[in-house]
MARVEX-660237 format. One line per 3 residues: number of its first residue (from 1); for each residue x, y, z of C-alpha. Coordinates in nm, 3 decimals, padded with zeros to 5 digits. Layout:
% MARVEX-660237
NUM = X Y Z | ...
% end
This chain:
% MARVEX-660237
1 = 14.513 04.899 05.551 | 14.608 05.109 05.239 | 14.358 04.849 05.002
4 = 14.069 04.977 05.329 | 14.096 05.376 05.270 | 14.132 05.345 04.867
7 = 13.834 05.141 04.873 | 13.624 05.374 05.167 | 13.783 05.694 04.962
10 = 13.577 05.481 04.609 | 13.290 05.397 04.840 | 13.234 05.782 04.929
13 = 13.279 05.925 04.564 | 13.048 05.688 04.431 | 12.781 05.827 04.714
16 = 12.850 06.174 04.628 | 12.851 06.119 04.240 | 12.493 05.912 04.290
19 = 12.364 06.205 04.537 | 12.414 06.447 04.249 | 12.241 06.208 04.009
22 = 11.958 06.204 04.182 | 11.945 06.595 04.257 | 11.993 06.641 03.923
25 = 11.719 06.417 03.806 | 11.500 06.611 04.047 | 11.608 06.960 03.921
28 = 11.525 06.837 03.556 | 11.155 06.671 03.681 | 11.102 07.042 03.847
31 = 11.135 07.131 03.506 | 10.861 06.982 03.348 | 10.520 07.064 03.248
34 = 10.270 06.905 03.038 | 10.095 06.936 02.771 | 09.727 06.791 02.659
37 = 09.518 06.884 02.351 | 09.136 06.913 02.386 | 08.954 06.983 02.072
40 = 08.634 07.165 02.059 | 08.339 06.997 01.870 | 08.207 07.326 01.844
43 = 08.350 07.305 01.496 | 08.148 07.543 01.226 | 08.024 07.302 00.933
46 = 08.041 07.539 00.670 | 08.358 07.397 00.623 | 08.485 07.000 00.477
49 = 08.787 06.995 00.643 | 08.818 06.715 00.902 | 08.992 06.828 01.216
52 = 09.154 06.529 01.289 | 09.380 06.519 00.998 | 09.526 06.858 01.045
55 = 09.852 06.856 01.187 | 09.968 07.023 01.491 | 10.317 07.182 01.538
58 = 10.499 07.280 01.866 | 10.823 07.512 01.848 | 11.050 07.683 02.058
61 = 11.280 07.966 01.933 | 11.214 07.894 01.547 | 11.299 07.502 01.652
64 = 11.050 07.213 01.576 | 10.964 07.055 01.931 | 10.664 06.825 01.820
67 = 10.475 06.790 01.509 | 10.217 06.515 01.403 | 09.871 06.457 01.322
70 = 09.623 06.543 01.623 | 09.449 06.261 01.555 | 09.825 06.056 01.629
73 = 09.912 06.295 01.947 | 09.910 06.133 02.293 | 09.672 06.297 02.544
76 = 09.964 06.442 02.692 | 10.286 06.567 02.610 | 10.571 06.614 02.807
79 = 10.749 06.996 02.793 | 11.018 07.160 02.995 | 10.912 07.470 03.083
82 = 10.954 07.773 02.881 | 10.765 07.988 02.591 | 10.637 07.775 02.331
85 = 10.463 07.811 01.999 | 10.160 07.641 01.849 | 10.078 07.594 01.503
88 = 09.742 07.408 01.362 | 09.719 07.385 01.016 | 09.520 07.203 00.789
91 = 09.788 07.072 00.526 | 10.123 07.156 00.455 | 10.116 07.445 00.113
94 = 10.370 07.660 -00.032 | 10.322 07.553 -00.426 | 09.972 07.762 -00.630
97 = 09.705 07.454 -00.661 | 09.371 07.406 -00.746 | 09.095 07.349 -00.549
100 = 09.371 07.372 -00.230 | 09.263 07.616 00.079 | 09.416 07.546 00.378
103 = 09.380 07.656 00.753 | 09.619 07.776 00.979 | 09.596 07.874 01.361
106 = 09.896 08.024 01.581 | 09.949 08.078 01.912 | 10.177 08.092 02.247
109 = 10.225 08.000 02.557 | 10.425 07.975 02.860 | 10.440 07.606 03.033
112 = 10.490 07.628 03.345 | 10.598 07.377 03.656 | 10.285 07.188 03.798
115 = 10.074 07.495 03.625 | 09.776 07.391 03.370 | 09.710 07.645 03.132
118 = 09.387 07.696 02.804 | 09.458 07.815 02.498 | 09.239 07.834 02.226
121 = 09.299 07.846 01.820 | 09.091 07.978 01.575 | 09.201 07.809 01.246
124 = 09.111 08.052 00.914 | 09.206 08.026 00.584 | 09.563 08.123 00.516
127 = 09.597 08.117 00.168 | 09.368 08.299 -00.157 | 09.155 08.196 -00.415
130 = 09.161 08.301 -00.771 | 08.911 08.222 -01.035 | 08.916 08.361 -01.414
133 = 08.627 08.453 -01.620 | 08.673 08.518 -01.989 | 08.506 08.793 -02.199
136 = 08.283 08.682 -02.511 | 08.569 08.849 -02.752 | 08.871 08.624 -02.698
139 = 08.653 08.339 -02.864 | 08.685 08.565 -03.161 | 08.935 08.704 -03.178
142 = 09.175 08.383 -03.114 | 09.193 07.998 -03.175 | 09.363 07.887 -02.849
145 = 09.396 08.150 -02.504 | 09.478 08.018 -02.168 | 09.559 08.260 -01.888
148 = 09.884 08.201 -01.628 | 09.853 08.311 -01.267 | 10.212 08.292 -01.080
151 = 10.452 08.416 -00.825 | 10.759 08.347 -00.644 | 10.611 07.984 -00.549
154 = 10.469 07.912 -00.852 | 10.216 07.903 -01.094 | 09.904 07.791 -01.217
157 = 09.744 07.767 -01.594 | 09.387 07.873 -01.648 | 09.256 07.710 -01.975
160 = 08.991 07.886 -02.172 | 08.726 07.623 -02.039 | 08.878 07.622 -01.638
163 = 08.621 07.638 -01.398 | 08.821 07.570 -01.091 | 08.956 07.800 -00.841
166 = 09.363 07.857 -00.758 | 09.476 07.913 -00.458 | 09.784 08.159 -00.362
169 = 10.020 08.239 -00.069 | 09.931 08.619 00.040 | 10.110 08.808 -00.176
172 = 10.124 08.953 -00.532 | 10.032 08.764 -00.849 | 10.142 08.851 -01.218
175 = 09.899 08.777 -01.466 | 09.974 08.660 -01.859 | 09.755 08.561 -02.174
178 = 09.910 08.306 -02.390 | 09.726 08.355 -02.729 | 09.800 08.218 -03.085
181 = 10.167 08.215 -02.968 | 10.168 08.551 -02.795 | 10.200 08.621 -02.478
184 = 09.956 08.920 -02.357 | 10.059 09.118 -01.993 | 09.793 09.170 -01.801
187 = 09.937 09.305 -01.502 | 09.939 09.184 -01.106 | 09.692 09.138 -00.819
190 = 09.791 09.175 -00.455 | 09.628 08.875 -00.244 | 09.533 08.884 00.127
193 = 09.451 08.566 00.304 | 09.111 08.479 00.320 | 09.063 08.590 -00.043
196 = 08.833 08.539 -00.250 | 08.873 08.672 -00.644 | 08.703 08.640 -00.947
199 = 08.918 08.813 -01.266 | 08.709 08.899 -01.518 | 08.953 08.939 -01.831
202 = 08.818 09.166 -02.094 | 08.958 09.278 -02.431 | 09.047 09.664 -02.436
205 = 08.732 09.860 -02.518 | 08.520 09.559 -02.518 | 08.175 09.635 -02.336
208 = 08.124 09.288 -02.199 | 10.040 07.145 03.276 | 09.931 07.119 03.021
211 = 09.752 07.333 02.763 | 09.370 07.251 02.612 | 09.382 07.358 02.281
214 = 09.034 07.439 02.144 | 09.071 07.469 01.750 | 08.765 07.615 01.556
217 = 08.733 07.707 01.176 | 08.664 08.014 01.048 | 08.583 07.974 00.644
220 = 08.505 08.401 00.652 | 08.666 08.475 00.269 | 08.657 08.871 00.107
223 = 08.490 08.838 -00.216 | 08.648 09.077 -00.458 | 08.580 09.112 -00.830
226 = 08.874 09.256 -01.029 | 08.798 09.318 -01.416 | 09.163 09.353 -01.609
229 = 09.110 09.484 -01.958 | 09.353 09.326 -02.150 | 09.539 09.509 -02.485
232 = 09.608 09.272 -02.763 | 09.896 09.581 -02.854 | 10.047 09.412 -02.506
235 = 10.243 09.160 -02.678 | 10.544 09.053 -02.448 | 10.708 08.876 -02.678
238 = 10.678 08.726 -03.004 | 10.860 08.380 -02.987 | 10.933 08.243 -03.337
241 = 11.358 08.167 -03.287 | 11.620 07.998 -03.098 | 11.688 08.245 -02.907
244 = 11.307 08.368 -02.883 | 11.134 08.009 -02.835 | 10.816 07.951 -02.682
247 = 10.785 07.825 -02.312 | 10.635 07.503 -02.232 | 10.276 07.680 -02.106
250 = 10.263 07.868 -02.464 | 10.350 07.534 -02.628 | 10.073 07.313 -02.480
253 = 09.827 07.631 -02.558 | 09.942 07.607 -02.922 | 09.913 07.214 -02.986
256 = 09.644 07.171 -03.161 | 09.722 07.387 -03.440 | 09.992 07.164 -03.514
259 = 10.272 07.452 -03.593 | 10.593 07.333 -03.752 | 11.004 07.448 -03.731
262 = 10.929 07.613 -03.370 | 11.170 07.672 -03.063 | 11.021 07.516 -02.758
265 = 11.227 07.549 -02.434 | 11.225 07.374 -02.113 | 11.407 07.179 -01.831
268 = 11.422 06.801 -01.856 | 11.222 06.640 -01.638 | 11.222 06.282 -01.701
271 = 11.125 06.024 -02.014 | 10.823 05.888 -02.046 | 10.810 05.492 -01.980
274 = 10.697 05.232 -02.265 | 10.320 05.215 -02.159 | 10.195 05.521 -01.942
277 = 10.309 05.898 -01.857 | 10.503 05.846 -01.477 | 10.812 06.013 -01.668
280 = 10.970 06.024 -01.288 | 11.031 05.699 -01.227 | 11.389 05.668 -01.370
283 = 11.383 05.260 -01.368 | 11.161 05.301 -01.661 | 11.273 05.592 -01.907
286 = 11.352 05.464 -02.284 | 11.569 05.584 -02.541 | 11.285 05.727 -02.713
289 = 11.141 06.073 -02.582 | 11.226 06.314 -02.277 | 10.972 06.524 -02.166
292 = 11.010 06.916 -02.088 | 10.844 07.134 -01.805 | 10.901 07.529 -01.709
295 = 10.964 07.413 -01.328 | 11.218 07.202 -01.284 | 11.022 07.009 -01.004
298 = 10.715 06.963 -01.218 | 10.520 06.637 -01.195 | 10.176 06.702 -01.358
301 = 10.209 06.545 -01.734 | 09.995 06.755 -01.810 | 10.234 07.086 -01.771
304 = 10.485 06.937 -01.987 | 10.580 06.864 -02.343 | 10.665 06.491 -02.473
307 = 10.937 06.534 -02.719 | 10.963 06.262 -02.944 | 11.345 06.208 -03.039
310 = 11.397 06.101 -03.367 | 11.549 05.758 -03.467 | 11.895 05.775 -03.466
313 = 12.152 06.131 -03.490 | 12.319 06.368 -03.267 | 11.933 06.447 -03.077
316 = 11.873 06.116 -03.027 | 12.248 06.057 -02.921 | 12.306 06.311 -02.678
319 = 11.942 06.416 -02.544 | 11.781 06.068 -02.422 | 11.795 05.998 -02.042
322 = 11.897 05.647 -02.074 | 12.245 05.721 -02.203 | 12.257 06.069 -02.057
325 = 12.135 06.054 -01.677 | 12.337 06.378 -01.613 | 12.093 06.552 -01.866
328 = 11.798 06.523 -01.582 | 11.697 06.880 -01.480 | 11.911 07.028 -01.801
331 = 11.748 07.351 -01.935 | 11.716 07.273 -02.354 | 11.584 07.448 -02.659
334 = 11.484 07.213 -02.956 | 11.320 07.255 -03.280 | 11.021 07.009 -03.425
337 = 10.633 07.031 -03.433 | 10.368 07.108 -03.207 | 10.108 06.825 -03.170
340 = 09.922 06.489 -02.945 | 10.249 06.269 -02.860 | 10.120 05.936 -02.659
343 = 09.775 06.133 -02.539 | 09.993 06.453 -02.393 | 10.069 06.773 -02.541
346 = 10.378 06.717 -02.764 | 10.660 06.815 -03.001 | 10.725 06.578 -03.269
349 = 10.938 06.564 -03.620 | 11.239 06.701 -03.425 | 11.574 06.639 -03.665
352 = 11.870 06.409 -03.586 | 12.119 06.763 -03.648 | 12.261 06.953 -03.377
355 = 12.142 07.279 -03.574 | 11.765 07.099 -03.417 | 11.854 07.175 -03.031
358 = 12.115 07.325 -02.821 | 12.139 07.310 -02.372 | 12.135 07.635 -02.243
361 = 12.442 07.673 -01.987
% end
């Protein structure tokens, strides 16, 4: 009799705790709405960006719900109901690049039980585009000028023969001229999205239940042109020292004239390999060479400076990558040549001494 009511007493908890299972389950299904994405086709063609390769992005309260290609996304979605944000955007960009605008659209909603709700998007361009034109004069007046567009992201280098166009975050860019070794101040633009800018740099006093997402593209820009009259007398700084060396962007600008005993400085980025310029991939540094960048995180070769190590000596000893892994990402200062090293912009002739370099904290 006592093994009977333990086992009726189990036998009744077990329907209770199943009973609130199930109205549980039911509470949470109540809570439930749904989602479906239905893009327009209506899409204006003045733009080349293919709407199925922009990426859609759900949040709630600043946290990522969803987030995937809508070309990957299922025709419907499962939500539980609540205020939600929507995000289209054509490609993920913080970083200045060329040739680079992007789209973004933003929205909310509220999803609601058994409710089926229409949003539309209208996806314009988020970011700004920059392109420099050069006055007649700095032909003649210098060998070698390239201009440098950056901000807090960033930056981009506008060679003397650059046709391409930058593009920005909205914000405010600082412009520079890096000429003959100088570096020239030309002051700062404020960018709005959907920008459009052409600088025209001129020497001082020169004359010259679910929610259907509809997602359109609006390609709209404001054309501005903004002439900056730059001074020569604006000289920022006159590198020519250890403790006054050239950057890596003046460095590259100054290559060809193949200038000897300067300070270059720069973070170490990688080595370059035996054959080839991939100076990240670590597996295939040599002894030989580390290569230098201004941004720590730079990969185009073409932004840095090969540094040829010499033979043997303290240079060779303590700045190579193979022996000194913990060196990676080091900020250096090292003295040696400007000129070509393996097809990229380079320092050469650098002495074995430790009077030839020094890290920098």
């Amino acid at each position: 009799m006592h093994r009977q009511v333990k086992f009726w007493i189990f036998a009744i908890f077990t329907i209770f705790a199943i009973s609130a299972c199930s109205k549980k389950e039911k509470s949470e299904e109540k809570r439930i709405g749904y989602l479906t994405i239905n893009i327009s086709q209506n899409i204006n063609q003045k733009t080349d960006v293919e709407l199925a390769n922009f990426i859609l992005r759900i949040s709630a309260s600043n946290t990522e719900i969803r987030k995937g290609l809508i070309s990957d996304l299922p025709e419907q979605i499962e939500l539980l109901i609540g205020s939600y944000t929507i995000e289209v955007y054509s490609m993920e960009f913080s970083e200045p690049k060329f040739e680079m605008p992007y789209y973004y659209g933003k929205t909310t909603v509220e999803i609601e039980q058994d409710v089926t709700k229409e949003a539309s998007l209208i996806c314009s361009q988020g970011n700004a585009g920059i392109k420099v034109e050069w006055a007649n004069g700095f032909s003649d007046l210098y060998n070698s000028y390239q201009a440098k567009i950056s901000n807090d992201n960033g930056y981009l280098n506008y060679s003397s023969t650059e046709t391409r166009t930058g593009y920005f975050l909205p914000g405010t860019v600082s412009i520079s001229i890096l000429a003959d070794g100088q570096t020239i101040d030309g002051g700062a633009i404020t960018l709005a999205a959907q920008d459009f800018i052409t600088t025209n740099l001129k020497l001082k006093d020169s004359k010259w239940g679910g929610l259907a997402i509809e997602i359109s593209i609006e390609k709209t820009v404001n054309q501005r042109d903004v002439e900056i009259i730059i001074d020569p007398d604006n000289i920022v700084s006159q590198p020519n020292s250890e403790t006054n060396p050239y950057t890596i962007a003046q460095a590259i600008a100054l290559q060809s004239q193949n200038e000897k005993d300067v300070w270059v400085m720069g973070y170490i980025v990688g080595a370059k390999p035996s054959s080839g310029h991939d100076f990240l991939n670590s597996e295939t540094w040599i002894a030989t060479n580390i290569v230098l960048a201004d941004d720590i995180s730079e990969t185009d070769s073409y932004n840095c400076i090969f540094v040829m190590l010499p033979s043997s000596g303290s240079a060779r000893n303590n700045l190579n990558l193979v022996d000194n892994p913990e060196n990676l990402h080091r900020k250096v200062v090292i003295k040696g040549t400007l000129g070509t090293y393996q097809s990229r912009p380079g320092l050469r002739d650098v002495l074995g001494g430790a009077a030839n370099y020094s890290f920098i904290n």
